[in-house]
N, C-alpha and C positions, 0 to 999 in steps of 0.2 A: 089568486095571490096578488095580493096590493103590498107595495114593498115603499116605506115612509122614508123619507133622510129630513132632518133638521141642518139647518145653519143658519149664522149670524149671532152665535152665542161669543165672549169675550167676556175682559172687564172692562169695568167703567166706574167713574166716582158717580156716589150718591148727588141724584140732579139730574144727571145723564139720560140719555137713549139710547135702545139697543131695537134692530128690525129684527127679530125671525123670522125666518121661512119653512116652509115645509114642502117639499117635493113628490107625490105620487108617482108610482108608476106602475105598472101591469094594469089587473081588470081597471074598469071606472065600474063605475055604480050609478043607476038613474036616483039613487034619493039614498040622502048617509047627511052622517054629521058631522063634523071634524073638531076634533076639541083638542085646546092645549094643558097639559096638567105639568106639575113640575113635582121634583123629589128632592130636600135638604137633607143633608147630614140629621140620623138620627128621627129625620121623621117619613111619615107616611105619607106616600102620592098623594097628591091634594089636587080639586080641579082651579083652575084659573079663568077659562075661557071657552066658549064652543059658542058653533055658528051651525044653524040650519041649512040645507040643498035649497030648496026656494018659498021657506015659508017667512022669510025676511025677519026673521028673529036670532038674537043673540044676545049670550048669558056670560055674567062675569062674577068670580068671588068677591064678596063684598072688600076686601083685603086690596083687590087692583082695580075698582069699579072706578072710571073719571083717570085711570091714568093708564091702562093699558087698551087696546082697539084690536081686538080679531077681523080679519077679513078673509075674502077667499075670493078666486077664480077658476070657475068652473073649470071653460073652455080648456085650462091650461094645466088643470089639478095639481095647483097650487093652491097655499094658506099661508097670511102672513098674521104675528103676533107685534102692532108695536107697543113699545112699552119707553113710558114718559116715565119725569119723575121717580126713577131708582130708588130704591131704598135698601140701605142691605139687607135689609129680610126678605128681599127679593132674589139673593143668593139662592140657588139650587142646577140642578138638571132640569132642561126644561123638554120635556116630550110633544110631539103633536101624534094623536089617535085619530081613528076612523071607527065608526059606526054604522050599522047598518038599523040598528032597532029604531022602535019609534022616539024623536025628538024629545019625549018627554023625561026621556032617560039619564039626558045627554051630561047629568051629575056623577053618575056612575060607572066609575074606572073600569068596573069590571063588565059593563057594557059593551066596553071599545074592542074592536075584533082585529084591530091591528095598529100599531102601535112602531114609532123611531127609535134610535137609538139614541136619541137624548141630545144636548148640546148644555155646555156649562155656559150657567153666566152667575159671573161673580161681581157684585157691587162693594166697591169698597167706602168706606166712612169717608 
């Protein structure tokens, strides 16, 4: 059992910054992926971001590529999402998931084998 919490979700005017975090706790895993997805009003979980255990790669939607940075720390299983330049369409719940299949996956919501209970962030115009 891997048990996820997000924070650092709020508002913020378009321009802004917001850090999220992501918290582990119970098992660890010697190889997983951690990936951020978010869910708007009205639409369907979309991904945003993931980071590989140590194959030094990471992926972002074309939608936050150049203004949001995934990172992680092992030792501490932790993941942090920063995210530059707000835009309100970047209003949603934003989830961090875990993975254990192969990185190639790591697009695939339904992949993720454990998953936060979300954090709002709301951008305002």
């Amino acid at each position: 059992q891997v048990q996820l919490v997000e924070s650092g979700g709020g508002l913020v005017q378009a321009g802004g910054s917001l850090r999220l975090s992501c918290a582990a706790s119970g098992r660890t895993f010697s190889a997983y992926t951690m990936g951020w997805f978010r869910q708007a009003p009205g639409k369907e979980r979309e991904f945003v971001a993931a980071i590989s255990w140590n194959l030094g790669r990471s992926d972002y939607a074309d939608s936050v590529k150049g203004r949001f940075t995934i990172s992680r720390d092992n030792a501490k299983n932790t993941a942090s999402l920063q995210m530059n330049s707000l835009k309100p369409e970047d209003t949603a719940v934003y989830y961090c998931a875990v993975q254990r299949d192969y990185y190639a996956y790591y697009l695939m919501a339904s992949k993720y084998e454990y998953w936060g209970q979300g954090t709002q962030v709301t951008v305002s115009e």
